[in-house]
Every structure is written in C-alpha cells, then in structure tokens.
C-alpha positions in Angstrom: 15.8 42.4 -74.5 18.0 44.8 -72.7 15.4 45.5 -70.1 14.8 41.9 -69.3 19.4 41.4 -69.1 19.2 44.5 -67.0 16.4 43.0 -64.3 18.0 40.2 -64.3 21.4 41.1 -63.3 19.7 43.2 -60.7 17.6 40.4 -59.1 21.1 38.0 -59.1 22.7 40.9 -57.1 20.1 41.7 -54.9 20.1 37.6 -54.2 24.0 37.6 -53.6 23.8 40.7 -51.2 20.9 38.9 -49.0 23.3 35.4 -49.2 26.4 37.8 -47.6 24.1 39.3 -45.2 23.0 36.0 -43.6 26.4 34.7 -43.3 27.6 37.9 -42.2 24.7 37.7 -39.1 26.1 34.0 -38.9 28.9 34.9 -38.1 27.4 36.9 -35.1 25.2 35.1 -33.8 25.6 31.6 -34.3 25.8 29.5 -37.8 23.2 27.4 -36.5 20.6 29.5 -35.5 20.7 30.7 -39.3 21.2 27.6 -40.3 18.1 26.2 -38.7 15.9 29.3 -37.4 15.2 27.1 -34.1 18.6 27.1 -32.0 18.9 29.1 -29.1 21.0 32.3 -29.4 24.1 31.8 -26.8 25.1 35.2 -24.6 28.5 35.3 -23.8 29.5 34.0 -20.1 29.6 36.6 -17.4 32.9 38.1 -15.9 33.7 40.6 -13.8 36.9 42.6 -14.1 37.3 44.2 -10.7 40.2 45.9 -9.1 39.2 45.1 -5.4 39.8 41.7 -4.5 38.3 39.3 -1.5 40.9 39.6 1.3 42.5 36.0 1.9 43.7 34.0 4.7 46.4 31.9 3.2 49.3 33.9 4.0 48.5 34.0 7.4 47.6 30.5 8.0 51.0 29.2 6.2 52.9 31.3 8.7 51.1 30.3 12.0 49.8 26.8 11.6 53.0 25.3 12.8 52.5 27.1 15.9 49.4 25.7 16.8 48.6 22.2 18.2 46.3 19.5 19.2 46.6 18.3 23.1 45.1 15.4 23.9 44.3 14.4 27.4 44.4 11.2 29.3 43.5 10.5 32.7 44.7 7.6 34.7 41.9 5.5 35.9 41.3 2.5 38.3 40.3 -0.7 36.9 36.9 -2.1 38.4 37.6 -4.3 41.8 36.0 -7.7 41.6 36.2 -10.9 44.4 38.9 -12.5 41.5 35.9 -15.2 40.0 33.6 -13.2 37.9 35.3 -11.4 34.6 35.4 -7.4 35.0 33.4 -6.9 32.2 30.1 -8.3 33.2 30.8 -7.8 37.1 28.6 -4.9 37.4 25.6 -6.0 35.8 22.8 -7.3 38.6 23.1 -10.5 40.0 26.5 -11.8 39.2 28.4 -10.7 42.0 26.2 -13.8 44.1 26.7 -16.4 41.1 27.8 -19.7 42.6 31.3 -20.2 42.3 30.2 -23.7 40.5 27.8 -21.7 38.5 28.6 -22.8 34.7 28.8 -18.8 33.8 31.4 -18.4 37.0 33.4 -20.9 35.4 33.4 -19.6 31.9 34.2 -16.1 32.7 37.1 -17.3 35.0 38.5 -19.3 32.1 38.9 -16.7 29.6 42.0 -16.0 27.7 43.9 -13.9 28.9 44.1 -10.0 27.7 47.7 -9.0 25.8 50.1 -8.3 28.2 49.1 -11.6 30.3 46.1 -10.4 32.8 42.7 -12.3 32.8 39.5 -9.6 32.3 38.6 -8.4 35.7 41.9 -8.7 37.4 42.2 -6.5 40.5 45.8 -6.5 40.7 46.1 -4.9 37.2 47.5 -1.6 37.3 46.1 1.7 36.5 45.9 2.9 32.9 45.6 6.4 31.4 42.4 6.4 29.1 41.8 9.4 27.2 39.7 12.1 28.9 40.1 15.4 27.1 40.8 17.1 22.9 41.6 20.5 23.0 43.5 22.9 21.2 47.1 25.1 22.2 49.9 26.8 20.7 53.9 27.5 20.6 54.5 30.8 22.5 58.9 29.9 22.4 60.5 28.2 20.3 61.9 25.5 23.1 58.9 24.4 23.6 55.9 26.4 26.1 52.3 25.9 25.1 49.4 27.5 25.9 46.0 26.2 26.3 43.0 26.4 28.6 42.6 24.9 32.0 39.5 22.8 31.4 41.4 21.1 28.8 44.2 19.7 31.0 41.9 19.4 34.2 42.3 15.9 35.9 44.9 14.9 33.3 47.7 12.7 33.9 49.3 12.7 30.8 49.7 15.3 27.7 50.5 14.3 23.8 50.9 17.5 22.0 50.5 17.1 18.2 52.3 18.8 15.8 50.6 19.9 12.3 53.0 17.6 10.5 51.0 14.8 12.7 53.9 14.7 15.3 53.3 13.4 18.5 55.3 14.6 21.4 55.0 14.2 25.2 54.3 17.2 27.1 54.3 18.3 30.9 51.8 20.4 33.2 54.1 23.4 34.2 51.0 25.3 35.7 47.4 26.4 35.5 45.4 28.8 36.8 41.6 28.0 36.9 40.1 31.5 37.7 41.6 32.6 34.4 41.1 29.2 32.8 44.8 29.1 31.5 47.5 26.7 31.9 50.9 26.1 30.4 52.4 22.8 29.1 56.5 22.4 28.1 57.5 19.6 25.5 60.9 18.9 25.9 62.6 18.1 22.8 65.8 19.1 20.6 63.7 20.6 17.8 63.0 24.5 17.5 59.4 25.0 17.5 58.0 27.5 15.5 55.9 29.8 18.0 53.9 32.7 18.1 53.5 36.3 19.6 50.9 38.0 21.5 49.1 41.0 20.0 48.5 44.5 21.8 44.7 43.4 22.7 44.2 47.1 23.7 44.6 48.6 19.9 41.7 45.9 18.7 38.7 47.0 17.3 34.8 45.8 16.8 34.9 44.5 13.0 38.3 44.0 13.0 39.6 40.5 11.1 39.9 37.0 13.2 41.3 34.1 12.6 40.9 30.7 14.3 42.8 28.2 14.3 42.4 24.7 16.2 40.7 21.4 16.5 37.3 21.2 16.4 36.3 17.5 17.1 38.9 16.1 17.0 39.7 16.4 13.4 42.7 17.7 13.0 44.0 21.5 12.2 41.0 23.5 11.2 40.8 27.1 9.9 37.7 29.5 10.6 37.5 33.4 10.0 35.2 35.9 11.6 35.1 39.4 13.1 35.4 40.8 16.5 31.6 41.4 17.4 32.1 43.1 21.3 34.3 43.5 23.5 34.7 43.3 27.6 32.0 40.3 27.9 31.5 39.1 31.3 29.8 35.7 30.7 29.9 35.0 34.6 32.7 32.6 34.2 34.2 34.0 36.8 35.9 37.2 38.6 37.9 38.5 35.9 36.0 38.3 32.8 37.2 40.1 30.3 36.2 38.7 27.1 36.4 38.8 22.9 33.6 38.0 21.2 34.0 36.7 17.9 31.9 35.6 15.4 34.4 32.6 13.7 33.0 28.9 13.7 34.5 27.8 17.1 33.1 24.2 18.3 34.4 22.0 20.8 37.9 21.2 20.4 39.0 25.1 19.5 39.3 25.3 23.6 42.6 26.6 23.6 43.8 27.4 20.6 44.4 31.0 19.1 42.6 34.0 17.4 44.7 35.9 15.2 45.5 39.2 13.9 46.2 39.9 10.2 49.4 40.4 11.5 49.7 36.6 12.9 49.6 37.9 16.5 47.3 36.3 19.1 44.6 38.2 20.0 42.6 36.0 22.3 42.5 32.6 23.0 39.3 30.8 22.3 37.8 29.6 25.7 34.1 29.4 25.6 31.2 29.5 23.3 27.1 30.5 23.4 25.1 27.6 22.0 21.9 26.1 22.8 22.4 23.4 20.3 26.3 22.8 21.5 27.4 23.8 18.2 29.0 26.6 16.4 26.0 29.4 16.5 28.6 32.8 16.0 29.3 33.8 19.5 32.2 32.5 21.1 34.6 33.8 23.5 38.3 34.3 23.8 40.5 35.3 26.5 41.9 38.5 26.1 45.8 38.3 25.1 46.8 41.1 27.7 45.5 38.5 30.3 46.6 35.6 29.1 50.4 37.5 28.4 50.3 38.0 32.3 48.9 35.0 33.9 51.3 32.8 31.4 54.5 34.1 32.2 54.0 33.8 36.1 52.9 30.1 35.3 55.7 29.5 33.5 58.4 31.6 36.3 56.6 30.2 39.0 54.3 27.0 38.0 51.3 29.3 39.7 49.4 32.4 40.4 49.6 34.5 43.7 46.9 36.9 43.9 46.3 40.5 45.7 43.2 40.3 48.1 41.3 43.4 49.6 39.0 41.6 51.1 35.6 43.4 50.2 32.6 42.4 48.9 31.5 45.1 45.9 28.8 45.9 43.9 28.0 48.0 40.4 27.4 52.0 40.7 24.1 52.7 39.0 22.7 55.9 38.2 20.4 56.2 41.4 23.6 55.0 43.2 26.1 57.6 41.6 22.9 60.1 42.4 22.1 59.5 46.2 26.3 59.8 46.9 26.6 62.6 45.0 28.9 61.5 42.0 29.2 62.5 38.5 29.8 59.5 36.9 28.3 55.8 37.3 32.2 54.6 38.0 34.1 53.0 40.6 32.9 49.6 43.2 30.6 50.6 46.1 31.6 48.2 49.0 28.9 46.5 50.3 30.9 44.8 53.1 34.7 45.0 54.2 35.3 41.2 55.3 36.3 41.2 59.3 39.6 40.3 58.9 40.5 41.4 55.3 42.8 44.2 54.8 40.4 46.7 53.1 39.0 46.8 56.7 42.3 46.9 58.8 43.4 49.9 56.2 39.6 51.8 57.2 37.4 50.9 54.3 33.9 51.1 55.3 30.5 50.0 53.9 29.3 53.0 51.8 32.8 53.9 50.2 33.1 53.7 46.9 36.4 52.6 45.3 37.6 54.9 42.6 41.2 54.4 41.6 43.8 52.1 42.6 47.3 53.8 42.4 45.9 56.3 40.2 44.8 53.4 38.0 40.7 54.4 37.3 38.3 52.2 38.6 35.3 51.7 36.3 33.4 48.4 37.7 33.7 46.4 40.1 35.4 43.8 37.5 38.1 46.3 36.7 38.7 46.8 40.3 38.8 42.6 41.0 41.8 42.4 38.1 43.5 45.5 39.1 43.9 43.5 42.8 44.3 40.4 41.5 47.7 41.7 39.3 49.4 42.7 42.6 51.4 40.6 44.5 50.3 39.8 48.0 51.7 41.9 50.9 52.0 45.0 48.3 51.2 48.3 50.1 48.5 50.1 47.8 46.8 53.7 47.4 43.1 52.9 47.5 40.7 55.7 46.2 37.7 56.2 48.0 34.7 58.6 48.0 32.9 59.1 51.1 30.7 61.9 52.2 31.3 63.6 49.4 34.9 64.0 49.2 37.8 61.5 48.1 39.6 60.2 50.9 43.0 58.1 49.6 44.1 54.9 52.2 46.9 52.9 52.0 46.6 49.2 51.9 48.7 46.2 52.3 47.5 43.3 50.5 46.7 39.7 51.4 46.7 36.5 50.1 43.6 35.5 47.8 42.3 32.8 50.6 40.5 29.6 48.8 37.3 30.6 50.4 36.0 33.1 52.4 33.7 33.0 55.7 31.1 35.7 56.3 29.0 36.6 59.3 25.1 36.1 58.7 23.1 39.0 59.3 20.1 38.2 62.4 16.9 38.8 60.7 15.0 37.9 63.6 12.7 40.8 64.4 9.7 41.5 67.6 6.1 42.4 66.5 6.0 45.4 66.4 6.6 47.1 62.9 6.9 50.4 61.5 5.2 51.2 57.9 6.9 53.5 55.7 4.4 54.4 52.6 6.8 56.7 51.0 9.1 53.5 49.8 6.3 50.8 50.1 8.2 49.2 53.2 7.1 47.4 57.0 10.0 47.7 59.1 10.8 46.7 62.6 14.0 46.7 64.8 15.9 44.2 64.6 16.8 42.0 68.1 20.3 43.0 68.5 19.3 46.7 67.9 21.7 47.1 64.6 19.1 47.7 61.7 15.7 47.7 60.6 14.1 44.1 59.4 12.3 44.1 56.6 8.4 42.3 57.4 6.3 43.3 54.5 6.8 44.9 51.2 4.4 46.7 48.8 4.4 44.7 45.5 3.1 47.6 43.9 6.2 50.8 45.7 9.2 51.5 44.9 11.0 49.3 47.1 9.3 46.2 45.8 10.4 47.4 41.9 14.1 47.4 43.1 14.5 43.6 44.6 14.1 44.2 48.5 12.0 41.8 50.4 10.2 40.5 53.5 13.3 39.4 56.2 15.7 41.6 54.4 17.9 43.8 57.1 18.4 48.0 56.4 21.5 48.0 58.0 22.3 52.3 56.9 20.6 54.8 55.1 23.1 57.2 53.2 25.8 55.9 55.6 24.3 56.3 58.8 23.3 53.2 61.0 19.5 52.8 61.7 17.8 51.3 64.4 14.2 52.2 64.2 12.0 54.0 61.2 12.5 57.4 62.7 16.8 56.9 62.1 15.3 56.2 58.8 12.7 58.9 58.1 15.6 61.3 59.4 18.1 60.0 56.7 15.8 60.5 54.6 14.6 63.9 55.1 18.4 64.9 55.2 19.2 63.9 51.6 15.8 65.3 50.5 16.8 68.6 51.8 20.3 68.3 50.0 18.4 68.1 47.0 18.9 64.6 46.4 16.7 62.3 44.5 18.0 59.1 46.2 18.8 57.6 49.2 20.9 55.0 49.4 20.2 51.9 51.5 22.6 49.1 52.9 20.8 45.6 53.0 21.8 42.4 54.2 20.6 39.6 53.1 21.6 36.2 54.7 25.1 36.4 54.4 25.9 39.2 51.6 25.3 43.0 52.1 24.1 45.1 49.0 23.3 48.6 48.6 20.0 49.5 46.8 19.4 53.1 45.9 15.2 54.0 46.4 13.6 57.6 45.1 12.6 60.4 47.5 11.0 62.5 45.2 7.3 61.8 47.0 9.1 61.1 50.4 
C-alpha cells in the first residue's frame, strides 16, 4: 500500500513539473503556439544599433533656400496682323484671308464679343503683350537684392518675376549678361533684406565631394537634389572658356541657374547644362565653376557688361608628337597655328610655330587655360607673353585688344599646277602651290602615316618644323634636319580653307 502512495505521488509530481515546463516555454515562445501546436513562432523585429549615421541635408537646405529663387521669363510679342474683317484666331488657317466680306463666316467672326479690356479677337491696333517665354532658376548673392542666373534663361526676355520661397513675387531688372560665360545678373528693388548667399573657393573642391542642388525643375517649385562631384575641368564645347563641374545630382530643366552647394552652404557651381539623350535627369550635368561666375558677376553688376582681352591667335592642343618634334618636356602650353593679320599677338612678334607657355608667369596648360587667362584682362593691358621657339623661351610684351564680335581670316589658295611630288615616307603627293608659299596637298595614302593623322587631298603644308616650303625638296630637307637632331617628329603647318593647324607626322622610316 505504501508502494502504490509512493508511485503515485511520484507520477502527480512528474505531471506538475511537465505542466510548469510548458508554460515556462510559453512564456518564450508564444502561449499560442503551445496552446495549439500549429501557430507560427514570431522572431523579434530587426534593429540596428549603429553609431554612424546617414549624413543629412536638412541643415543646409533650411539655411540656403531663402536664397534661391524661381525667375520666370516673359517676352513681349506682336499680335498677328489681319485686314480688320476676319477674327485673329482663325486668320491663319488656309483660305480665309479671301472669304467674301458678305461671306456668313466673315460676318460671324467680325461680330464677336469683345475680349476683356474692350478689343475684338484679331485687332491690329492691339498692343503688344509679354507672354511667358522662359522657367529657370537663380539666387541672392546681397542682401539688397542681385541675382544670379544663367543667360539662356533671361535671353529675349522683356520682363523678369523673381519668386521668393515664401511664394513671393517680385519684379526684377536685366542689369547684364554675358553669353560666352552664359551668366547674367538681375536686381529686384525692394525695401526688404534678402537673405543671400556666398561663393565657395572652387579651387579647394574635390572629386566625391558632397553637392547640393537647389532649384526649379519644371516648374514646380523649390526642389532639393543631392549628388557628388564626378570630374572636374569639362569642356562640353559650349564655348571658349569651359571650365566645368560635373555632378551627379538630379538636375532637369528648370535647375538652369540655380546653385550647387557646399556642406558649408557656399556655392560651388551654378547648374548650366546637362547630358541627356532622353532630356531628362540621366546623372551628368554641368555647373559653372564659382571662381568664374565670382568674376564675370561682379563686372556685370559694376559695369552692366564684360570687356574682354584679345591676342588675336588662332591655337591649337600640344600633343605628345607635338611636344616631341619642338623639343619640349611636357605636353603644355597653346601652339599658334595662325597670328590673325591685324591682331596684337602679331604686331608684338608672335609667329606660327610658337608655342605659348605662360602669361605673366601665369602657366599655360591648354589652349583653354590660355583663352581665360586673356579673356580676364582688360583690353589695352600690356602683357608678358611666354613663348618657345627654336628651342629656347623667348618672352614678348603685348598690348591687348578688344575681343572683336567676329573675326575675318585670309583663305589659304589651294590651287596647285600638275605637276606633283610623291613623298612615300609620310604617304603624301605634293605639288607647289600657284603663289609659290607652300606645298598643296593632291593625294594621300589611306593606308601612311599622313592619312592616320587627318591630312588630305587640297590641304596646304605651309612650314615644316618652322621653316617655309615651297617644293618637296624644302620639305625632304626639313625633314632630314630633325631626323639628324634625333627627333622622332616633324612638325607640319596646314592650312585648310580658312584655319591653319599644325600636325606632327613620324620620321622614324623617313
């Protein structure tokens, strides 16, 4: 009887320790899926404790977006002309112009109500009206009022709105522009202080750093994007000075003319251009360096335009085989291919063949530095021109012109007599040319070296290495010359209608 008391107290605790188990595991786990052996078993929800934390914008675009504005653009346009009896809305469309002036659509056109402010549709005698022509972006550099913002977005206007990023609208006024720079300054005159912006020192930028844009893409309003700095230097053959940013923030049409900032709320660029195939935002867009824009703004705004330095030569790159047939270390500098006639590059003895290496001690690397190191000096400024010529640097002085709106050039005379020379070193047929100054081009070798480096048929060898030809033994002399300096290029001047180039050929076989 004991025995049997004794298992049986042992099975009753054995049953009790199992019950506190399970709810101990239910309390783990989930009542239910004890409860009912079927429910799923819930993890807890992810989260990361991290120290390091995404950088954000917010700061910076509280500070700045009160600088920054829409400009919208209107343009003043001429209502259609019509003979007074057919209503200017249909006038154009074929035919009505010759309806009879009993004709029952004459009549109902000419009897129209009136459009507000008392003129029938069509009348010639109402005035012009500006329409809206052009959205762009722009921004407070004072705080009485100067904005910034490109040319192309005030071209043609007539009148400005400027609007705030309250939704203020405010007139504004063209104080300047400057199209080779694609820049242009508008004032809004008003009692308020506007909050305004700085520009950044563009030099200290860096590929990766942080951008932010700021604008009005379409037309919607003030719009925030973000992006790095992806190159630097761009020339995107918008014109002489290129000098671009390229970033990688969303910048559509619209952003023309607004900013790119620093982390700092400094303006590093101003968004001009953009690489799309589609028209949209594809990551490469282009802003104007604020060094440039720091320059060209505060002569607008002193002087409502831009008065350029001008040499007056026409330049080209310094390639390797270039740098190699004139003897120089380094692929720097602007060769000049042609000293205009009456520029002051040639007045000051700048020939064809020299090769431009500093400008008042200021470096020349490319022919683009050289264009915006000229184009910073004022006209009639006296100048120390760097040259290198026959091997030696030979400084000039030069007074600068006036950058003229368009220059003239003298057309080489590619006419040339039958009788040709073949030169099988270079893959070249040459012949005289009339007026005895060069050697025209009549065939070239698609498969030598001339061919490979862009010269062709009725192109002029005015000089080899810097001395004139006239026939293929002036050339095969040249020639033989730098061979025997140990060079492993000659360097040839050719015209070609009216621009002169110099092309660098191997004389390794020669």
């Amino acid at each position: 009887m004991e025995n049997n008391t004794k298992s049986s107290v042992s099975k009753t605790r054995n049953r009790l320790m199992a019950a506190v188990a399970s709810l101990a595991i239910a309390g783990a786990i989930g009542f239910g899926a004890v409860a009912t052996g079927t429910a799923p078993v819930l993890a807890d929800a992810v989260r990361v404790e991290s120290q390091q934390q995404v950088p954000s914008f917010a700061d910076i675009v509280q500070q700045v977006s009160p600088a920054v504005v829409s400009v919208r653009v209107s343009a003043k346009v001429a209502p259609a002309a019509d003979d007074g009896q057919n209503g200017g809305f249909f006038f154009n469309f074929p035919g009505f112009p010759d309806l009879p002036k009993d004709h029952p659509l004459n009549r109902f056109f000419r009897n129209q109500p009136q459009q507000p402010g008392g003129q029938h549709f069509g009348n010639r005698n109402r005035p012009e009206r500006a329409r809206p022509s052009a959205q762009g972006s722009g921004f407070f550099i004072s705080e009485d009022g100067y904005v910034v913002t490109n040319n192309h977005v005030v071209d043609g206007g007539s009148e400005f709105t400027v609007v705030l990023d309250d939704g203020t609208e405010l007139a504004a006024k063209l104080v300047g522009a400057d199209p080779r720079t694609d820049l242009a300054v508008l004032k809004v005159d008003d009692k308020r202080k506007f909050t305004y912006v700085d520009f950044a020192d563009d030099s200290k930028v860096r590929v990766g750093d942080w951008v932010v844009a700021v604008g009005n893409p379409f037309g919607l309003g003030g719009t925030v994007t973000a992006g790095i700095v992806s190159a630097r230097g761009r020339d995107i053959g918008a014109g002489p000075y290129d000098d671009f940013i390229q970033i990688d923030a969303a910048v559509n049409r619209g952003n023309s003319g607004g900013p790119a900032f620093n982390l700092n709320g400094q303006v590093v660029g101003i968004n001009t251009a953009i690489f799309s195939p589609s028209g949209g935002n594809v990551g490469i867009a282009f802003a104007i360096p604020a060094s440039t824009a720091k320059d060209v703004v505060g002569r607008l705004i002193s002087k409502g335009s831009i008065e350029r330095g001008w040499l007056g030569v026409q330049i080209q790159p310094v390639t390797k085989d270039i740098a190699e047939s004139l003897g120089l270390a380094k692929t720097e500098g602007a060769l000049v291919a042609d000293p205009q006639a009456d520029g002051p590059a040639k007045a000051a003895g700048i020939v064809a063949g020299d090769v431009i290496t500093a400008v008042d001690g200021k470096t020349v690397e490319s022919p683009r530095e050289l264009a915006r190191l000229i184009a910073n000096l004022a006209p009639g400024t006296s100048t120390e021109i760097t040259v290198w010529r026959n091997n030696a640097a030979k400084t000039l002085t030069v007074k600068l012109g006036e950058l003229p709106g368009a220059t003239q050039e003298a057309k080489a005379d590619t006419s040339a007599p039958a009788s040709a020379d073949v030169l099988d070193s270079f893959g070249l047929t040459v012949t005289p040319s009339e007026d005895g100054n060069g050697l025209v081009v009549t065939d070239v070798d698609p498969n030598g070296d001339a061919a490979e480096r862009g010269i062709q048929a009725g192109d002029v060898i005015v000089s080899v290495n810097s001395s004139a030809v006239s026939s293929a033994a002036d050339m095969q002399k040249a020639v033989k010359a730098a061979s025997d300096a140990g060079r492993k290029a000659v360097l040839l001047q050719v015209q070609r209608d009216s621009k002169s180039e110099f092309i660098a050929l191997p004389v390794a076989e020669g």
